[in-house]
N, C-alpha and C positions, 0 to 999 in steps of 0.2 A: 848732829849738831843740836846742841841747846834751841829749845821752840823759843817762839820771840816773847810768850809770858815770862823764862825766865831771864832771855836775857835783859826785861824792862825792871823785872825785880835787882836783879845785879846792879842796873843804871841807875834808879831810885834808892838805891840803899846805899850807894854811893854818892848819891847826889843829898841825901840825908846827912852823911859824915862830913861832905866838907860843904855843906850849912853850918853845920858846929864850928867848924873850923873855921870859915867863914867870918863867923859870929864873933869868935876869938880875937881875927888879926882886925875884923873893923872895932870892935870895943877897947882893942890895945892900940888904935890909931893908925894901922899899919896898910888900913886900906880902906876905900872910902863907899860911903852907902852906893851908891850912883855904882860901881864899879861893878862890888859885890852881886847888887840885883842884875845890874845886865849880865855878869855871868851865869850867875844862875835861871834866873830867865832863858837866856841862851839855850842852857845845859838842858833844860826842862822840854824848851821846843823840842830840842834835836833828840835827844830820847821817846821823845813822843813823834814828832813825825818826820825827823829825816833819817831815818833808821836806813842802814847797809840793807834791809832786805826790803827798801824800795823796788827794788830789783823783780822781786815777784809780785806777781799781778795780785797773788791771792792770799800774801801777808796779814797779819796782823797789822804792819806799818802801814800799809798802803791803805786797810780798809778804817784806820782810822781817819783816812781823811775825806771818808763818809763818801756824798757825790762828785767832790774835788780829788778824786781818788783816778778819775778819767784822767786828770792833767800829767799821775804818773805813768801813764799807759807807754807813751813814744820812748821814756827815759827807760822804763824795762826792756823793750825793745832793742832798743840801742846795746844797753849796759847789762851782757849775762853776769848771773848772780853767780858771785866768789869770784869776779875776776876784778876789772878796774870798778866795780863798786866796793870791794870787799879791801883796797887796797888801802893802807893807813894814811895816806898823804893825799893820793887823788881820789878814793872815792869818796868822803868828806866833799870835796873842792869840786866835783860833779854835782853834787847834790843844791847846793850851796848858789853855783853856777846855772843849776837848769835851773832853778826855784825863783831867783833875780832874778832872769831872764823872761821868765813867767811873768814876774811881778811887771818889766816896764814895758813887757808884749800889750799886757792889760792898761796899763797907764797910758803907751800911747792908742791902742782903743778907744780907749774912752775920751781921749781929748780929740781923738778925728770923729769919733759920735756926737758928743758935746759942744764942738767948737770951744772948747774951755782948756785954758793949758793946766792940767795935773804934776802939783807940786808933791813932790815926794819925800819926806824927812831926809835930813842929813843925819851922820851919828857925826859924834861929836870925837875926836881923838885919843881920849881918855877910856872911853866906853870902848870903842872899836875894837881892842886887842882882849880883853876882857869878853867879849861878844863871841871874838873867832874861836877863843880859847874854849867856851862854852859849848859851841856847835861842834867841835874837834873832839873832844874826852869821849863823849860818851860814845862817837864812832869808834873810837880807839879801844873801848874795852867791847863793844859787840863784837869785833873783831879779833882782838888776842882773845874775849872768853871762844870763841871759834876755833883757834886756833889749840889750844889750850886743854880741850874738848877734844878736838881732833887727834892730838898725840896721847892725849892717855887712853883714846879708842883701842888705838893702835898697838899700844903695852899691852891693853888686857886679852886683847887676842893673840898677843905672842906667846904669854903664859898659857 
């Protein structure tokens, strides 16, 4: 399998081209700023930290997230690596899922710490699909470049 330096080169240099493009359909009016950046935004998090090889403890992806990298411990645990993490639909929707769940573990925390109720942003409807869309691609190509990898392994050793 491709190591996680290239698959982030593949996701950024993809993530490069449709900036341009991007670029293209907001200056042609075809899409709006607001839209554009949370996709990209989006795109940028999930190539950088919710990467399919959350899944190992001792990743590139994981150890980006420095000492917040213990919060992926239970989720590796749970989710062996190339199976429902590795999978185009749910393990996206895993990631996505533990990481939420994360986020209002800690929110309700801290308002039973605080006695203070923690408000949390809303997205807005316009943004939202734009968002999903963003956190989805880039699993989507760590996963077919995996797969992708994997079958022409497999050619060159037949020859």
């Amino acid at each position: 399998m491709p190591g996680g330096k290239t698959h982030l080169r593949i996701e950024l240099g993809l993530l490069g081209l449709m900036s341009v493009g991007g670029a293209v359909l907001w200056w042609q009016g075809t899409i709006g700023e607001k839209e554009l950046g949370a996709f990209l935004g989006a795109y940028l998090f999930s190539s950088l930290f919710l990467s399919p090889d959350l899944d190992l403890w001792e990743s590139q992806a994981t150890r980006r997230w420095w000492i917040g990298r213990i919060l992926w411990y239970p989720y590796s645990k749970v989710f062996r690596h190339r199976r429902a993490s590795h999978h185009l639909i749910l393990g996206p929707l895993t990631r996505i899922v533990y990481l939420g769940g994360l986020v209002l573990l800690g929110a309700w925390g801290w308002s039973r710490i605080t006695h203070q109720r923690l408000l949390l942003p809303s997205l807005r409807a316009e943004i939202l699909l734009p968002i999903i869309i963003g956190l989805y691609i880039p699993n989507q190509v760590h996963i077919m470049t995996d797969r992708i990898w994997s079958k022409f392994r497999v050619l060159r050793h037949r020859h």
